[in-house]
BASE-491648 format. One record per residue: chain; residue in one letter; residue number from 1; z, x, y of N, C-alpha, C in turn. Coordinates in nm, 2 decimals. Layout:
// BASE-491648
<pt ch="A" aa="a" i="NUM" n_up="Z" n_east="X" n_north="Y" ca_up="Z" ca_east="X" ca_north="Y" c_up="Z" c_east="X" c_north="Y"/>
...
This chain:
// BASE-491648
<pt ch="A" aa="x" i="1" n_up="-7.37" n_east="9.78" n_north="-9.80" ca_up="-7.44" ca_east="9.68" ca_north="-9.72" c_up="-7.58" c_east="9.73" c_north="-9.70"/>
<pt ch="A" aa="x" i="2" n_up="-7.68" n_east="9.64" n_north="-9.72" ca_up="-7.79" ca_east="9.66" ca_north="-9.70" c_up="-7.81" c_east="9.71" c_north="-9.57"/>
<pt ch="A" aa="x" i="3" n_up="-7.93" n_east="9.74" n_north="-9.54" ca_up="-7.99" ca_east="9.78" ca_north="-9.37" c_up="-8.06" c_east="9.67" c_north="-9.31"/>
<pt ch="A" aa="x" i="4" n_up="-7.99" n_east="9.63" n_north="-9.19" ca_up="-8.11" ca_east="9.51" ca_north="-9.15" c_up="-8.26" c_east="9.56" c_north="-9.10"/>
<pt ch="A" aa="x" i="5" n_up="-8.35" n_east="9.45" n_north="-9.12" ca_up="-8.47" ca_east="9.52" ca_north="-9.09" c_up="-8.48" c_east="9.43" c_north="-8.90"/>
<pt ch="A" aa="x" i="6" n_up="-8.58" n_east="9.48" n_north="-8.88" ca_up="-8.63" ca_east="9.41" ca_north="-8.73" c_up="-8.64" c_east="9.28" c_north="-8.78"/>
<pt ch="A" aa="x" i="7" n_up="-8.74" n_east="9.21" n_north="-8.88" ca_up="-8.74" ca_east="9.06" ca_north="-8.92" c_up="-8.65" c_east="9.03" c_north="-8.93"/>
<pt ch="A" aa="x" i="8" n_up="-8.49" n_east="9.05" n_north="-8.99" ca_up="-8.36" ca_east="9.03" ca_north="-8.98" c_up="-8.33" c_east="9.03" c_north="-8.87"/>
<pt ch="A" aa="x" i="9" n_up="-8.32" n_east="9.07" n_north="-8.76" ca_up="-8.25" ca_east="9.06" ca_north="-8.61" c_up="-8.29" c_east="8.96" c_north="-8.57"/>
<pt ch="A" aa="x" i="10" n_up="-8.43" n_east="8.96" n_north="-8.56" ca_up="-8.49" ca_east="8.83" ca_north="-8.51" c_up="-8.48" c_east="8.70" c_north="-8.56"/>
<pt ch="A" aa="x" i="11" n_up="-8.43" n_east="8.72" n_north="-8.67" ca_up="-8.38" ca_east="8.56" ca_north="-8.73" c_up="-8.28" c_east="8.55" c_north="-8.65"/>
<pt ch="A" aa="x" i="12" n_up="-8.18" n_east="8.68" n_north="-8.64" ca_up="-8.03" ca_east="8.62" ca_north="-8.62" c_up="-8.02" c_east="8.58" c_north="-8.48"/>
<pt ch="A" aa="x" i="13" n_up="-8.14" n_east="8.65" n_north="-8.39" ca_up="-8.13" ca_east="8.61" ca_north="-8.24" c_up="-8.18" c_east="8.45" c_north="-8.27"/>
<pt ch="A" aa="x" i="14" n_up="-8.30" n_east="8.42" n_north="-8.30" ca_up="-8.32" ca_east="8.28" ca_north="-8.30" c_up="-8.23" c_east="8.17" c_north="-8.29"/>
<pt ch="A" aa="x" i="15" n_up="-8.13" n_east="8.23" n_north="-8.44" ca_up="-8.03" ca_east="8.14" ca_north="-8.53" c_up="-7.94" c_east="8.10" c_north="-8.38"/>
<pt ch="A" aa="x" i="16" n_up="-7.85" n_east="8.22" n_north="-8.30" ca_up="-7.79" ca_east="8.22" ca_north="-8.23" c_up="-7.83" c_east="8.15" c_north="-8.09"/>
<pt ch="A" aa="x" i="17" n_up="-7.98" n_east="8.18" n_north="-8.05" ca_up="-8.00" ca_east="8.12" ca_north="-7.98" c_up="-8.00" c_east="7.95" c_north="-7.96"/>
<pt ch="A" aa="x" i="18" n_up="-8.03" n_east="7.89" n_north="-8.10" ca_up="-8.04" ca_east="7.73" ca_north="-8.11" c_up="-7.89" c_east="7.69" c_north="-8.14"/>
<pt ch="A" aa="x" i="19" n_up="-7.77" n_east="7.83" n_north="-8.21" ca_up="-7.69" ca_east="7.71" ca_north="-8.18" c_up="-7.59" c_east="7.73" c_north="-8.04"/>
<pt ch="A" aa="x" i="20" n_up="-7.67" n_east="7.83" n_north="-7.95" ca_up="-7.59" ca_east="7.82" ca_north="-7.79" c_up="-7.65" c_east="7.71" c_north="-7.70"/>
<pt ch="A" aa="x" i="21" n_up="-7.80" n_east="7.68" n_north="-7.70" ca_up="-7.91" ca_east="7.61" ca_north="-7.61" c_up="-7.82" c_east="7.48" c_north="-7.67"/>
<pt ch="A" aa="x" i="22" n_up="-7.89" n_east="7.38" n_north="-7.50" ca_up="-7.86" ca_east="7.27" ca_north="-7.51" c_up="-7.96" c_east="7.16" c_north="-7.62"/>
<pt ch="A" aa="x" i="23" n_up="-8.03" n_east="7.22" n_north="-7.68" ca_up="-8.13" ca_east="7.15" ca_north="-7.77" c_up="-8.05" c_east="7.17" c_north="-7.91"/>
<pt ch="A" aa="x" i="24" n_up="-7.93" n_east="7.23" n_north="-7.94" ca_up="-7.93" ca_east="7.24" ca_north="-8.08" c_up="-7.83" c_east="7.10" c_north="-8.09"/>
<pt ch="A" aa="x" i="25" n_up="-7.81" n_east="7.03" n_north="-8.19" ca_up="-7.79" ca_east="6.94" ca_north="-8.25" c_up="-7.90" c_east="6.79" c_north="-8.19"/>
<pt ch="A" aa="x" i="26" n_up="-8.02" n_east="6.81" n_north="-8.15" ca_up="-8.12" ca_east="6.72" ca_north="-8.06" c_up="-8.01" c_east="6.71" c_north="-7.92"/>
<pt ch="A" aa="x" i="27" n_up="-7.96" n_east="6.75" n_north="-7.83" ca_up="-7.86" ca_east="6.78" ca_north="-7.74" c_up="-8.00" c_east="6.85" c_north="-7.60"/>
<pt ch="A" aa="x" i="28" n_up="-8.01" n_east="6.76" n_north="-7.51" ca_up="-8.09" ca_east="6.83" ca_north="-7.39" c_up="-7.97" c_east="6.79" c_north="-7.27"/>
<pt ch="A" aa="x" i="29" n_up="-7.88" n_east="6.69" n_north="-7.22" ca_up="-7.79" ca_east="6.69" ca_north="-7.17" c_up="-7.67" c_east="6.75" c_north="-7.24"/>
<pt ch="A" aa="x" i="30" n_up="-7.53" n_east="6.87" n_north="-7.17" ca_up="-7.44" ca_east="6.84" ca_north="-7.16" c_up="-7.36" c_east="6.87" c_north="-7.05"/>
<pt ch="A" aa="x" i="31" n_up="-7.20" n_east="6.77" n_north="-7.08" ca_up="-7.14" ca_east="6.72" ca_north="-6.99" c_up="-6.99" c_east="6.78" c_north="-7.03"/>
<pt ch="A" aa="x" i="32" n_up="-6.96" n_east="6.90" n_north="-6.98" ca_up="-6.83" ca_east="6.95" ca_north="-7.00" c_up="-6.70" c_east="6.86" c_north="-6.85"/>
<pt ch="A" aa="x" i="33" n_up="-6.60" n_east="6.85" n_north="-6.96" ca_up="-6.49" ca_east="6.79" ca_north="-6.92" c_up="-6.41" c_east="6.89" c_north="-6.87"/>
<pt ch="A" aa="x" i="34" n_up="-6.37" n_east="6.98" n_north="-6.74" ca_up="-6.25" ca_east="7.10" ca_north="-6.78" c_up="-6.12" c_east="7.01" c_north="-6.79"/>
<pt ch="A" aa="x" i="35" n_up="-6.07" n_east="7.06" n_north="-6.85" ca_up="-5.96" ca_east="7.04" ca_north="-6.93" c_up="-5.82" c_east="7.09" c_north="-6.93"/>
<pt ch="A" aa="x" i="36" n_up="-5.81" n_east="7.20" n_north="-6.79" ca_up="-5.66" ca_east="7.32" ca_north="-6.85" c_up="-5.58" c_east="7.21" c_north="-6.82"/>
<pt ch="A" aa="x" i="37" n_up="-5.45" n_east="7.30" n_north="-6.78" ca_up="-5.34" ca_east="7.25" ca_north="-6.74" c_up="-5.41" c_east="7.15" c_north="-6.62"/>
<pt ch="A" aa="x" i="38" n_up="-5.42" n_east="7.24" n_north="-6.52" ca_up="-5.40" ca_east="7.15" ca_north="-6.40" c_up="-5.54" c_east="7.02" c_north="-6.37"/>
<pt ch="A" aa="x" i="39" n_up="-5.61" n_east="7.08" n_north="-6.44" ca_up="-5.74" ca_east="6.91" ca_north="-6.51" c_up="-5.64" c_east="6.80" c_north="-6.54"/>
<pt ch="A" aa="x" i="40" n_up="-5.59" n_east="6.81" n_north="-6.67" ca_up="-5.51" ca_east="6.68" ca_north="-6.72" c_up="-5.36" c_east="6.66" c_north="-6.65"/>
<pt ch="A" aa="x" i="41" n_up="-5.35" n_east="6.74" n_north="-6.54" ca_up="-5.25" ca_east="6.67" ca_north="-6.48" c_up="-5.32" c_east="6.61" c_north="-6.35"/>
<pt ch="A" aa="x" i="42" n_up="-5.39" n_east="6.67" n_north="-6.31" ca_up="-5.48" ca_east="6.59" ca_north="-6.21" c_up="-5.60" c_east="6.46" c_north="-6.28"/>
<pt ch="A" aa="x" i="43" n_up="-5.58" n_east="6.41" n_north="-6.38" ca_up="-5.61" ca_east="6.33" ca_north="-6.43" c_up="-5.75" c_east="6.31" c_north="-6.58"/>
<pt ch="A" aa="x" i="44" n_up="-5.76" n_east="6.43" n_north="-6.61" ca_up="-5.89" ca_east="6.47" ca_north="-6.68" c_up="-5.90" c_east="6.37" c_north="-6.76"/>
<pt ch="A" aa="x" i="45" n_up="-5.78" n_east="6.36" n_north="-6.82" ca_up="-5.79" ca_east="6.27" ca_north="-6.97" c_up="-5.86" c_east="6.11" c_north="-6.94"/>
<pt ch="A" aa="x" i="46" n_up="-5.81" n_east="6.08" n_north="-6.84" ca_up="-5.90" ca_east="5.95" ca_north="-6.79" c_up="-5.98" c_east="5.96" c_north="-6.76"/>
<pt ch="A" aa="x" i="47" n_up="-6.07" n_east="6.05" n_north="-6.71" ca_up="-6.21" ca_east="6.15" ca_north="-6.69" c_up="-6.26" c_east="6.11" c_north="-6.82"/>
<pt ch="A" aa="x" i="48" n_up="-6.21" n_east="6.13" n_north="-6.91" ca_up="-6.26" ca_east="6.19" ca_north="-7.04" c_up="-6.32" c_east="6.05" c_north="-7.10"/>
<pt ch="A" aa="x" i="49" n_up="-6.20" n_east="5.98" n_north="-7.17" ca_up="-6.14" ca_east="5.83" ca_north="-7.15" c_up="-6.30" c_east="5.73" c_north="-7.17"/>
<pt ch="A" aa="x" i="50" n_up="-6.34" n_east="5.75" n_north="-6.98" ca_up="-6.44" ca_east="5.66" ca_north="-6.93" c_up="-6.56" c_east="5.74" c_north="-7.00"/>
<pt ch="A" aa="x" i="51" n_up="-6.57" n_east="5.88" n_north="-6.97" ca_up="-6.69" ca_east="5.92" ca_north="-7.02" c_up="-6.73" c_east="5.91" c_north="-7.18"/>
<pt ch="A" aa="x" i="52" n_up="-6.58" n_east="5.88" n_north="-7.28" ca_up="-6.65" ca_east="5.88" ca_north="-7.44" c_up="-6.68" c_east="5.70" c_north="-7.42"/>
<pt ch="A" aa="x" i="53" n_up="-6.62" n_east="5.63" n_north="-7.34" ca_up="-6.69" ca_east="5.47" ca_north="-7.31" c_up="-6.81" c_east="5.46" c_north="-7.28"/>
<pt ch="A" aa="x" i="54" n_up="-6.83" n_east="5.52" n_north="-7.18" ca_up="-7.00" ca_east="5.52" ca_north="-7.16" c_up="-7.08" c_east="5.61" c_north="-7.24"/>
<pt ch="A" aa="x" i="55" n_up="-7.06" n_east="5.68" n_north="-7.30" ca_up="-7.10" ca_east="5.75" ca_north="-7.41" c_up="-7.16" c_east="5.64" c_north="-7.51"/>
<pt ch="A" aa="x" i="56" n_up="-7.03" n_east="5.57" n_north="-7.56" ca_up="-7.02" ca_east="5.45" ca_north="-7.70" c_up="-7.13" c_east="5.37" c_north="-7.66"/>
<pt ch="A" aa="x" i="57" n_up="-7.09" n_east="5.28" n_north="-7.52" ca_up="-7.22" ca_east="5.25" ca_north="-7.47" c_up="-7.36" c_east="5.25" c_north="-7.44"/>
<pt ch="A" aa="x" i="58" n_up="-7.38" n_east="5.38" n_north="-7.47" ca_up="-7.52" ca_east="5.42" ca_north="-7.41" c_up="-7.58" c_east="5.44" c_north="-7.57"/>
<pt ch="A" aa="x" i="59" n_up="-7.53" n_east="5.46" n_north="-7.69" ca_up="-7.56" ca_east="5.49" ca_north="-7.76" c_up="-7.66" c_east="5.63" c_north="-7.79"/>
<pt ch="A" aa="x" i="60" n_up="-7.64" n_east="5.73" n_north="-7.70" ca_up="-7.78" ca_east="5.88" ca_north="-7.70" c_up="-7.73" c_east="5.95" c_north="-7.77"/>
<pt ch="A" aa="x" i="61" n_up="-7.80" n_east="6.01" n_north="-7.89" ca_up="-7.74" ca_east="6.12" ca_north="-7.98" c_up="-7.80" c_east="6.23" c_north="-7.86"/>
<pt ch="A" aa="x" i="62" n_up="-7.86" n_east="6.24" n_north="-7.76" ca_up="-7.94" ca_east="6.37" ca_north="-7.72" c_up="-7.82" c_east="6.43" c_north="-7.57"/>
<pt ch="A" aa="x" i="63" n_up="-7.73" n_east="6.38" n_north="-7.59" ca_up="-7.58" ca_east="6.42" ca_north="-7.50" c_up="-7.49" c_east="6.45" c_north="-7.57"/>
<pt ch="A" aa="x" i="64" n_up="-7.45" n_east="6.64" n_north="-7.50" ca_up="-7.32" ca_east="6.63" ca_north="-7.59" c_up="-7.19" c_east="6.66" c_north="-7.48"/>
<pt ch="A" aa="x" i="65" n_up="-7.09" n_east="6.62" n_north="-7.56" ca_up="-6.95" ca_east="6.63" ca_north="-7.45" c_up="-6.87" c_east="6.74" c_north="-7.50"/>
<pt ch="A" aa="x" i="66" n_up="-6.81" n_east="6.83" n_north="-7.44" ca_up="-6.73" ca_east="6.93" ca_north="-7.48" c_up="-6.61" c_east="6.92" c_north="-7.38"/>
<pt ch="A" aa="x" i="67" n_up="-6.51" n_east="7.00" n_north="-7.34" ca_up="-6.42" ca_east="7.04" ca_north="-7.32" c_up="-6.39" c_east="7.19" c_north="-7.25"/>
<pt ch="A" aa="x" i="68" n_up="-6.32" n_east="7.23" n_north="-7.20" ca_up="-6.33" ca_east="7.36" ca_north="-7.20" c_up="-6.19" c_east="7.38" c_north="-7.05"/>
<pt ch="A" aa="x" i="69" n_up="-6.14" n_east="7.47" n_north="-7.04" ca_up="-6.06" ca_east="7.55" ca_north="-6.98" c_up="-6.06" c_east="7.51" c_north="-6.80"/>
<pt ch="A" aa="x" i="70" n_up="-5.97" n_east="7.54" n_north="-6.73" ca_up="-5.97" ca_east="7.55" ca_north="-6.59" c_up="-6.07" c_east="7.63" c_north="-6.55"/>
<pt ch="A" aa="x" i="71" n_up="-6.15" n_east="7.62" n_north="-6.44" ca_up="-6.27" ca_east="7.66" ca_north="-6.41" c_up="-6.23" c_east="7.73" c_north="-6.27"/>
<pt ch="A" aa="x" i="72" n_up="-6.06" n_east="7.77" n_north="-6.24" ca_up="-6.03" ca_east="7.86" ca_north="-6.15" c_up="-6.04" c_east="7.77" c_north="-6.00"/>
<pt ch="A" aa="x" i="73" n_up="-6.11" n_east="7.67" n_north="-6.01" ca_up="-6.08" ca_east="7.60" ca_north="-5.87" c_up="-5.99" c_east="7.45" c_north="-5.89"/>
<pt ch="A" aa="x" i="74" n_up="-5.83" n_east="7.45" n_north="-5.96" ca_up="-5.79" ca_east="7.38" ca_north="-5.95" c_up="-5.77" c_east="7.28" c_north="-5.83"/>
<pt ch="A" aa="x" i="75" n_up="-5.79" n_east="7.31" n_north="-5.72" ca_up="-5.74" ca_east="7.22" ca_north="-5.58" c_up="-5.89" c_east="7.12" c_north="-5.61"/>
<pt ch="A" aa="x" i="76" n_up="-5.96" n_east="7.14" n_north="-5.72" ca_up="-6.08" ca_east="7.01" ca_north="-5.66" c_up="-6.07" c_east="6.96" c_north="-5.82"/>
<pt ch="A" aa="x" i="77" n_up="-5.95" n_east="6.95" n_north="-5.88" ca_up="-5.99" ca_east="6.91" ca_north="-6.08" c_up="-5.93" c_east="6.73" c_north="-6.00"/>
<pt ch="A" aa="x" i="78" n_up="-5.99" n_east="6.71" n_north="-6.12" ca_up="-6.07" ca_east="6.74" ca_north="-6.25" c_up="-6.20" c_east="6.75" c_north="-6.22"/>
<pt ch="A" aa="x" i="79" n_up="-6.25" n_east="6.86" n_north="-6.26" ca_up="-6.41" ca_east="6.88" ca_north="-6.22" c_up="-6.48" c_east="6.81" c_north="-6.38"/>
<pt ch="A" aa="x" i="80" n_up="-6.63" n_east="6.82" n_north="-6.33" ca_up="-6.70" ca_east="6.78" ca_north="-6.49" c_up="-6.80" c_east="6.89" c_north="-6.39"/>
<pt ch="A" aa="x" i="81" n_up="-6.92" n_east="6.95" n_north="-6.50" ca_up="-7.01" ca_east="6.99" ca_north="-6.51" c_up="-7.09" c_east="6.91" c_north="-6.60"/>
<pt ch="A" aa="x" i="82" n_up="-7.23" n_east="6.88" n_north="-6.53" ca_up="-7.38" ca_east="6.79" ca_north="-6.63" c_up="-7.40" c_east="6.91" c_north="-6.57"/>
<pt ch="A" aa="x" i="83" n_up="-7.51" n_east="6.92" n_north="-6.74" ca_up="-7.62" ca_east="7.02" ca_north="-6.76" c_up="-7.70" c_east="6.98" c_north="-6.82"/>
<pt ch="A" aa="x" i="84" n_up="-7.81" n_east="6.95" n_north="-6.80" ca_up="-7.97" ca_east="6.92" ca_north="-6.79" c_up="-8.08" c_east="7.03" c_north="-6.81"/>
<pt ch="A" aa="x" i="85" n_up="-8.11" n_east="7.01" n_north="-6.93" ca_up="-8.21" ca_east="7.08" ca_north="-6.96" c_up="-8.35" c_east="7.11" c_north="-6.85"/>
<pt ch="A" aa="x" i="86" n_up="-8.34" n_east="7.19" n_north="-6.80" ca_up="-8.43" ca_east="7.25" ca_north="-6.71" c_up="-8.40" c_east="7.25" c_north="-6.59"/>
<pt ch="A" aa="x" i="87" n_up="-8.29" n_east="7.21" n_north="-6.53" ca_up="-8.24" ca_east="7.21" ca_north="-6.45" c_up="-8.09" c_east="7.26" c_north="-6.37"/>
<pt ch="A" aa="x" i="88" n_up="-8.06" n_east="7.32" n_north="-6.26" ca_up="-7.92" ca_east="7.37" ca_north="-6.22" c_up="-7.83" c_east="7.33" c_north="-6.31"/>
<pt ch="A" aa="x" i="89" n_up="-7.70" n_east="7.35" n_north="-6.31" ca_up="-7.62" ca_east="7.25" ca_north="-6.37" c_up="-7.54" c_east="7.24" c_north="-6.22"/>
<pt ch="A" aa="x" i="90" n_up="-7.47" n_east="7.11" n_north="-6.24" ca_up="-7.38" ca_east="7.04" ca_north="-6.10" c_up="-7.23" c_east="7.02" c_north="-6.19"/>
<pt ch="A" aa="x" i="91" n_up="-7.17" n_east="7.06" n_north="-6.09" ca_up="-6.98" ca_east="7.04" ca_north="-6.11" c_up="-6.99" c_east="6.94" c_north="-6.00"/>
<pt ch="A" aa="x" i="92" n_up="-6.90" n_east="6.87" n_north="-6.06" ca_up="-6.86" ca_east="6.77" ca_north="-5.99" c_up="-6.69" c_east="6.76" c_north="-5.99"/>
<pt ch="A" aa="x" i="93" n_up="-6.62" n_east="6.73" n_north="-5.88" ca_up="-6.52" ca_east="6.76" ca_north="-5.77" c_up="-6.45" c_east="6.67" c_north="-5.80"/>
<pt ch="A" aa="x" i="94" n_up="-6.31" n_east="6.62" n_north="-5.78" ca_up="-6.19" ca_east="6.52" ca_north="-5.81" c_up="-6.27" c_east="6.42" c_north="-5.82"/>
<pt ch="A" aa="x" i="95" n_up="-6.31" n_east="6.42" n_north="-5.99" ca_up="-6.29" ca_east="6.32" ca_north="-6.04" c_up="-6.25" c_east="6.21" c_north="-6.08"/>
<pt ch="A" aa="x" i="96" n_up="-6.27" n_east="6.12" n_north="-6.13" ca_up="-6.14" ca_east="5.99" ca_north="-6.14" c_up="-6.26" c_east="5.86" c_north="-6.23"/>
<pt ch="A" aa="x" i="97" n_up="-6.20" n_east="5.81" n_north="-6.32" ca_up="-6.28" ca_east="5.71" ca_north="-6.43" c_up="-6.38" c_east="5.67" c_north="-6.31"/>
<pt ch="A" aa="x" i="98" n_up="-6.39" n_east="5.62" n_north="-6.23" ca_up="-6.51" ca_east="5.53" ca_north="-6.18" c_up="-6.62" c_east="5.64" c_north="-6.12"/>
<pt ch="A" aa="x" i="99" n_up="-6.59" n_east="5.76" n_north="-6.06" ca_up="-6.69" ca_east="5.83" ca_north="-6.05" c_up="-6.75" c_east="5.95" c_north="-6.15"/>
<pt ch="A" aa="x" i="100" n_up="-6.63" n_east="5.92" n_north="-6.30" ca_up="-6.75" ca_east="5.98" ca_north="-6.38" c_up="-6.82" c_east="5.83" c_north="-6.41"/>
<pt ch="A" aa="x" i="101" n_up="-6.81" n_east="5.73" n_north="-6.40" ca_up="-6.88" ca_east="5.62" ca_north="-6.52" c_up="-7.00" c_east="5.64" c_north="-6.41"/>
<pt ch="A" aa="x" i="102" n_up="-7.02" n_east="5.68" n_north="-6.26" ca_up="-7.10" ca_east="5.65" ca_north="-6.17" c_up="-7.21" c_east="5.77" c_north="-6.20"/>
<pt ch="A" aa="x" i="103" n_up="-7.16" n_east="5.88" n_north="-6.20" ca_up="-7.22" ca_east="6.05" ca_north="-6.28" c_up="-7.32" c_east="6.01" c_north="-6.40"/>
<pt ch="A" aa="x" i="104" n_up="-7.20" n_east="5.94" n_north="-6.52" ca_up="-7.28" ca_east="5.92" ca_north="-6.63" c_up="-7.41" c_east="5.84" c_north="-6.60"/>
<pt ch="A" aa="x" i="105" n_up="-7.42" n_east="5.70" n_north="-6.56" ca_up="-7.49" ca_east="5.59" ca_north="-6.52" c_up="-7.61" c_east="5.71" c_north="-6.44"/>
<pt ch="A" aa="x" i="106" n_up="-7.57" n_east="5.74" n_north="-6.33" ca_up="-7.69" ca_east="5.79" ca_north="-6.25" c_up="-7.77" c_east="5.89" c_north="-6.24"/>
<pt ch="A" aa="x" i="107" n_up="-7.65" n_east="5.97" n_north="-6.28" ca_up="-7.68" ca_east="6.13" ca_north="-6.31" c_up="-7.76" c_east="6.18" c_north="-6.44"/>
<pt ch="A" aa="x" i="108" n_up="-7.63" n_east="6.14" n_north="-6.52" ca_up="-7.70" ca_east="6.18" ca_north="-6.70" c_up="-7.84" c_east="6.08" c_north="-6.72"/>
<pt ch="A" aa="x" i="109" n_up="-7.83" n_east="5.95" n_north="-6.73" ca_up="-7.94" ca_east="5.86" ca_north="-6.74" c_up="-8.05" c_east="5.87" c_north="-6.64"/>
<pt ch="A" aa="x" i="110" n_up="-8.00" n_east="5.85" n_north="-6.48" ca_up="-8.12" ca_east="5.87" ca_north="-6.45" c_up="-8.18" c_east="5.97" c_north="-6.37"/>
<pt ch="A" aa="x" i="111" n_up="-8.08" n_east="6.05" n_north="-6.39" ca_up="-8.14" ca_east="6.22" ca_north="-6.34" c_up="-8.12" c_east="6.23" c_north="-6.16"/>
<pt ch="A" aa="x" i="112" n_up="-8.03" n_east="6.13" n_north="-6.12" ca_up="-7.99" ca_east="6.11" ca_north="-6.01" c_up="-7.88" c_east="6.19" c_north="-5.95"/>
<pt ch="A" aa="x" i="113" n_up="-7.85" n_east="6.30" n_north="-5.91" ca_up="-7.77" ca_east="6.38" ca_north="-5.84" c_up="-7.67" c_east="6.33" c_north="-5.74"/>
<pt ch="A" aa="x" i="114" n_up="-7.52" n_east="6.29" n_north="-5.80" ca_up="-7.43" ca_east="6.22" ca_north="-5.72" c_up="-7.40" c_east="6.32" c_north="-5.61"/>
<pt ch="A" aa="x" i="115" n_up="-7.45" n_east="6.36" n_north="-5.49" ca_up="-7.39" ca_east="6.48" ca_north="-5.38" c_up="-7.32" c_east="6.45" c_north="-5.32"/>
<pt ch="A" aa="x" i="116" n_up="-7.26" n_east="6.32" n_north="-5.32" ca_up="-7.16" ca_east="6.26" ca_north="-5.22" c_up="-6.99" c_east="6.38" c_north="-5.27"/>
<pt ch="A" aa="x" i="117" n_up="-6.96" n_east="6.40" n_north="-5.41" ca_up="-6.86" ca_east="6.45" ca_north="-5.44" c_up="-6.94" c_east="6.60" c_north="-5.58"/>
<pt ch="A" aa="x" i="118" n_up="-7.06" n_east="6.61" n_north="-5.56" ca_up="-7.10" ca_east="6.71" ca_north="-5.61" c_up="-7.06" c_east="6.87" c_north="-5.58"/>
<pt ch="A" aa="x" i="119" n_up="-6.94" n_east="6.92" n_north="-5.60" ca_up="-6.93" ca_east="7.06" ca_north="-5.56" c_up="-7.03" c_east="7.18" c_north="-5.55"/>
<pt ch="A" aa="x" i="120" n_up="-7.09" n_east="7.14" n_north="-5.65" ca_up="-7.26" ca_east="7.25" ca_north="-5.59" c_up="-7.28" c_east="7.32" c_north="-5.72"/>
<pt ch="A" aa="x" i="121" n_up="-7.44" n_east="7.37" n_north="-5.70" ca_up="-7.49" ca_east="7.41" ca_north="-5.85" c_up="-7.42" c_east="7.55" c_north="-5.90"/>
<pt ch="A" aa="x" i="122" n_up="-7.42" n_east="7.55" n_north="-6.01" ca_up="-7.37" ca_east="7.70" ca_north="-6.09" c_up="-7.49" c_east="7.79" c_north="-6.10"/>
């Protein structure tokens, strides 16, 4: 195996860094769904549901949606987390279809901060 040089590192940091940042695939919002167990028994999947609707709707390649694991405070799932390019990211608290469609509408679109059921920044 060859030896990497410094020029080599630094490509591979770059490389790594665009595909962790929220800019890589044109992506400056995202909107994780948690997902474990106690998410989709507390209702995630209809969480989910409304948010790939208003997604279809809105038509933005620059939002992406993922998925991911219990986030350890089951007593408030289904949580979401928006993350906004330049800004905190907000988890948001027992969810339910109408206040993610309210999240996406206000929050993702117009950068409006729902604090009424916002659990607080990460």
């Amino acid at each position: 195996m060859a030896k990497l040089t410094i020029d080599d590192l630094k490509k591979i940091k770059e490389k790594s860094l665009k595909e962790t940042s929220l800019r890589y695939g044109e992506a400056n919002i995202k909107i994780t769904v948690h997902m474990g167990t106690c998410g989709i028994a507390a209702g995630a999947r209809e969480v989910m549901n409304a948010l790939m609707e208003e997604m279809a709707a809105a038509d933005r390649q620059d939002i992406r949606v993922v998925t991911s694991g219990c986030m350890g405070m089951c007593s408030s799932e289904p949580n979401v987390t928006v993350e906004t390019e330049g800004s905190e990211p907000i988890v948001y608290r027992d969810m339910d279809s109408n206040r993610m469609r309210q999240v996406f509408k206000r929050h993702v679109l117009l950068g409006e901060v729902q604090t009424d059921f916002a659990l607080g920044k990460m």
